[in-house]
C-alpha positions in Angstrom: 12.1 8.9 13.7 9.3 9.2 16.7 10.8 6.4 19.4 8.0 8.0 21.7 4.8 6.0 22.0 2.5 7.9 19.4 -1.4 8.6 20.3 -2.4 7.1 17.1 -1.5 3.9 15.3 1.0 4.2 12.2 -0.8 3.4 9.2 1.9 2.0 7.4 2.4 -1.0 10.2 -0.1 -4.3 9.2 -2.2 -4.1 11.3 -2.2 -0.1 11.3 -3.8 -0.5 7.7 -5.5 -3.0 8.1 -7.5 -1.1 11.0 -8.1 1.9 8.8 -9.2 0.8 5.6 -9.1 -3.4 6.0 -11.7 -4.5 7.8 -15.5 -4.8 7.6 -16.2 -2.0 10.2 -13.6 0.4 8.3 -15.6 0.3 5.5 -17.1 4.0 5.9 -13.8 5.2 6.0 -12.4 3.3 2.9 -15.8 4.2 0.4 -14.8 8.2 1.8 -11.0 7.7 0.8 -12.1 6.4 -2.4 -14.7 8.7 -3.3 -12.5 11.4 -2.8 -9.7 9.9 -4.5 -11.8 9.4 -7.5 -14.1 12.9 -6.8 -15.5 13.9 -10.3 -15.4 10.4 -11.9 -17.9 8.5 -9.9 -19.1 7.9 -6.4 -19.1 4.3 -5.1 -22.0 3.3 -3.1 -21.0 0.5 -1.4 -18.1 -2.0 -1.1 -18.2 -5.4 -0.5 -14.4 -7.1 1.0 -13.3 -10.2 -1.0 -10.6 -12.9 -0.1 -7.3 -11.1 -0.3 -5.5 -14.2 -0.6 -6.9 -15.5 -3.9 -6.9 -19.5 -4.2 -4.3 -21.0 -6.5 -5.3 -22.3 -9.6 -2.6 -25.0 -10.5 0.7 -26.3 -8.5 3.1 -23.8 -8.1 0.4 -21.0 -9.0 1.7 -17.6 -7.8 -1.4 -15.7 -6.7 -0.9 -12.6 -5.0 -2.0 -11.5 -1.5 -3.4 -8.5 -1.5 -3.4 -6.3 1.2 -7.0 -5.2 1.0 -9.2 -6.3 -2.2 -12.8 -5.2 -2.4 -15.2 -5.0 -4.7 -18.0 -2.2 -5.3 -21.6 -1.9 -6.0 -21.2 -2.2 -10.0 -18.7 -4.9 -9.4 -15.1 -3.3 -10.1 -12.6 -4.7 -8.4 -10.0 -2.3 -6.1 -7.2 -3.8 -4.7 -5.5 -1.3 -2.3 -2.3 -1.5 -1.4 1.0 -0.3 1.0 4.4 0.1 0.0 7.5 0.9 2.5 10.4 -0.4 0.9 10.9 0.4 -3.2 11.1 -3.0 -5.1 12.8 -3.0 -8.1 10.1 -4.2 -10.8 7.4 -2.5 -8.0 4.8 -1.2 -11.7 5.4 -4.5 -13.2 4.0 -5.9 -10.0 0.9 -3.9 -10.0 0.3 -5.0 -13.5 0.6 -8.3 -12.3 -1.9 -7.9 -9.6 -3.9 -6.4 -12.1 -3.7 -9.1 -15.0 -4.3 -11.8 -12.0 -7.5 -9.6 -11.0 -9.0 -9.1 -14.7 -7.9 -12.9 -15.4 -10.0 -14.2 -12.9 -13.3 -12.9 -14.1 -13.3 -15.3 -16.7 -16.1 -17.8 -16.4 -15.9 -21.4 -18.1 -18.1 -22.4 -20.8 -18.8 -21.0 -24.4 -21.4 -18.5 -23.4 -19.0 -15.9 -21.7 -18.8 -13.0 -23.3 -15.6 -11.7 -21.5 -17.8 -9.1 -19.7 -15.2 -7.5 -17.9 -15.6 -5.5 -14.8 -12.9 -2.7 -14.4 -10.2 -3.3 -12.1 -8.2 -0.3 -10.1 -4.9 -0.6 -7.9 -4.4 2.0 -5.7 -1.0 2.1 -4.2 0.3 3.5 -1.2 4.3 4.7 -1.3 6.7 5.3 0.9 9.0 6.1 -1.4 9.1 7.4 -5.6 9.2 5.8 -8.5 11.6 6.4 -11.2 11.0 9.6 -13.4 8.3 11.0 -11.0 10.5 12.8 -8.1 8.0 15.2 -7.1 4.8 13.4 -7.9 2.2 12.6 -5.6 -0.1 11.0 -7.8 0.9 9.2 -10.3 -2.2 7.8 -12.6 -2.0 4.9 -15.4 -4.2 4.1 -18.0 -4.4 2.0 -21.3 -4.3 4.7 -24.0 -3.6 4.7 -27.6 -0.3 6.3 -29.2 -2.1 9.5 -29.0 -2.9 9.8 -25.9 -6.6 8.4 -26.8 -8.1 6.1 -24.1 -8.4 2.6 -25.7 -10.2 1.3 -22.2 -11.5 2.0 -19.2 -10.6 -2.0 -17.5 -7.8 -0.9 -16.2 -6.3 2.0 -13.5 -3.6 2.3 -11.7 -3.0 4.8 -9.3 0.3 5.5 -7.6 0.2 7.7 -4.5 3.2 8.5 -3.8 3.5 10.1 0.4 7.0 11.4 0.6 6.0 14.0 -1.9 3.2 15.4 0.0 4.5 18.5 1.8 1.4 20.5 3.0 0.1 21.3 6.4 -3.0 20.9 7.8 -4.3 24.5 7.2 -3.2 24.0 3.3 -5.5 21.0 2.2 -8.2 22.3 0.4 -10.2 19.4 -0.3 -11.2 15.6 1.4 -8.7 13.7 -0.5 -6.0 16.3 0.5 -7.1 15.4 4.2 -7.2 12.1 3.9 -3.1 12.0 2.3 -2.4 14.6 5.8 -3.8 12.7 8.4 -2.5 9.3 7.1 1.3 10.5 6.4 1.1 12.4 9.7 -0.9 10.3 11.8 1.6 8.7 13.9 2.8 12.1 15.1 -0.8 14.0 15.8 -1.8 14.7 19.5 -5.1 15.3 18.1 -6.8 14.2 15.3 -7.5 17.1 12.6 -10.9 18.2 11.0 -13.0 15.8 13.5 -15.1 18.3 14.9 -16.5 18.6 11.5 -16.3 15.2 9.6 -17.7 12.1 11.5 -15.3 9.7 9.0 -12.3 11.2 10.7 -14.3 11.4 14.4 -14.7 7.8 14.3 -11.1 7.2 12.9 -9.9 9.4 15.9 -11.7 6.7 18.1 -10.4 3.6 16.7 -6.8 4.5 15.7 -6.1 5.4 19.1 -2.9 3.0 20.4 -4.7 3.2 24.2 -7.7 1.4 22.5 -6.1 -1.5 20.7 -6.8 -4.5 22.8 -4.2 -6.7 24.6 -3.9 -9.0 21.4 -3.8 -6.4 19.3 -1.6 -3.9 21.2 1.1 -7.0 20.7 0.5 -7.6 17.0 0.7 -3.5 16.5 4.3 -3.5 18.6 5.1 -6.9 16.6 4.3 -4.9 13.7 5.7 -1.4 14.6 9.7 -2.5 15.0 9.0 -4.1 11.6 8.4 -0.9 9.7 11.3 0.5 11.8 13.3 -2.1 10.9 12.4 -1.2 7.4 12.5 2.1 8.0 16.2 2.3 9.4 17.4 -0.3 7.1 16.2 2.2 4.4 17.8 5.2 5.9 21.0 3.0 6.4 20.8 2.1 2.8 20.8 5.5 1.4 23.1 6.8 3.8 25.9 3.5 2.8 24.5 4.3 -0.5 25.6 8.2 -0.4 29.1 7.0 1.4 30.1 4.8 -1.4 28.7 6.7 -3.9 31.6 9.4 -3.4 33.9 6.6 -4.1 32.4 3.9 -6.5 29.2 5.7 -7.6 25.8 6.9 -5.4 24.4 4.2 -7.7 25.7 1.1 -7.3 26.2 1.9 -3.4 22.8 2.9 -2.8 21.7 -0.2 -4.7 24.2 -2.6 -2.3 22.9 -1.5 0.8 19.2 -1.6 0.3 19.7 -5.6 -1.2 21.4 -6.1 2.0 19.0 -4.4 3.6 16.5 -6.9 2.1 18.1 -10.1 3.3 18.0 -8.7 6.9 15.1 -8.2 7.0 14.1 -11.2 5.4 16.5 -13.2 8.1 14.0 -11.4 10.6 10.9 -12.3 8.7 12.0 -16.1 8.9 12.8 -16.1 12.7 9.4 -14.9 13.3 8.0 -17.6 11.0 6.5 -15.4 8.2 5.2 -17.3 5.6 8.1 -17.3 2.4 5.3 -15.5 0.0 4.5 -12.7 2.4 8.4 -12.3 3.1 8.7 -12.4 -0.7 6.0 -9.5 -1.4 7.3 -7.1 1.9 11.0 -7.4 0.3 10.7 -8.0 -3.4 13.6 -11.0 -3.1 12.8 -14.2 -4.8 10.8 -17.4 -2.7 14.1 -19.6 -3.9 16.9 -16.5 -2.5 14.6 -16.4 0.9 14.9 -20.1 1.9 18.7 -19.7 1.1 18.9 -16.9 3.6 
């Protein structure tokens, strides 16, 4: 791992992400990521940025946060979002977000008709699911036994970085780019393809770590030896994992060291006086096991 200041922000820190796709001015670059993403199907206009943190809708309601949720011209709902650590129910999740997204579109009274706008999920990973080693997209979508699509409501799109291997001179299209420039980003002198595309001229300009202001500089530092954290605790865990695996089983090793992983990091989270939810979504443990730590 890259202990030398990088030129450009990580996008897989907070407030790296937030940066590049989560705020109103990143908006140009989040409608070109998604147009390419979805290049062939449609082409989204506009975006408008919604409350990521939804308002609860009983005592003890579990609404997600989102990391970014948006919605476009024709009123679909995207809710974008970044991954470093693998959580153990990590699709059911997204289905949640999903159901909570579609759910709310319902409108009171007898005269709705349950006009349903789509909803998509694009995730970001830092690591793979189960059963698609290899993959770097993974796409979801309600289908019938056959393989028939039974509706369109619903997408879920997995993107999966550690399986992206190409350099620079090998992306043949914007999307391809896009997957480059944020896996590599923290480790670029220069940014590529800027000459020629003013989406990644202008991300050049603002990702650089010399042009984060003084508050932000701290919040991006604050932010950084979190996802190092994470990412050590990760490499720790695979490595203990590998260890005991020669003796007890890679799996049951592997699965002890990242859970302990998890509760260090969520003793972190606490001393800097993270809100239990958000310490619950960043290490998949439960809100009751966190205020045990």
């Amino acid at each position: 791992m890259n202990t030398i200041m990088a030129k450009f922000i990580n996008p897989f820190t907070d407030i790296g992400f937030k940066i590049i796709f989560g705020q109103e001015f990143s908006k140009p670059r989040l409608l070109d990521f998604l147009n390419a993403l979805l290049e062939g199907e449609r082409v989204i206009s506009d975006l408008k940025f919604l409350d990521k943190e939804q308002p609860a809708s009983y005592d003890g309601d579990r609404s997600p946060i989102y990391d970014i949720l948006c919605e476009t011209d024709s009123g679909e709902k995207i809710i974008v979002e970044m991954q470093n650590r693998e959580h153990p129910n990590f699709r059911e999740r997204l289905l949640y977000y999903a159901s909570e997204a579609i759910a709310r579109q319902g409108e009171k009274g007898q005269e709705w008709n349950y006009d349903i706008k789509a909803v998509y999920i694009v995730a970001f990973t830092n690591f793979m699911l189960t059963g698609y080693a290899g993959c770097l997209r993974v796409d979801a979508k309600l289908t019938d036994q056959n393989g028939k699509p039974f509706t369109e409501k619903l997408r879920l799109v997995c993107l999966q970085m550690p399986c992206f291997t190409k350099e620079a001179e090998e992306c043949k299209n914007q999307f391809e780019r896009w997957i480059y420039i944020l896996k590599n980003m923290d480790t670029l002198t220069r940014m590529p393809w800027a000459a020629q595309n003013a989406v990644f001229q202008r991300l050049a300009e603002v990702a650089e770590v010399s042009k984060l202001s003084k508050e932000e500089r701290m919040q991006y530092d604050h932010a950084l030896k979190r996802y190092r954290d994470t990412y050590n605790a990760m490499t720790g865990a695979e490595q203990k994992g590998r260890a005991e695996g020669r003796a007890e089983g890679r799996a049951e090793g592997r699965a002890e060291g990242i859970e302990d992983a998890k509760r260090d990091n969520a003793r972190r989270m606490k001393a800097d006086n993270m809100p239990v939810e958000l310490i619950a979504k960043y290490t998949g443990l439960k809100e009751e096991e966190i205020e045990q730590i």
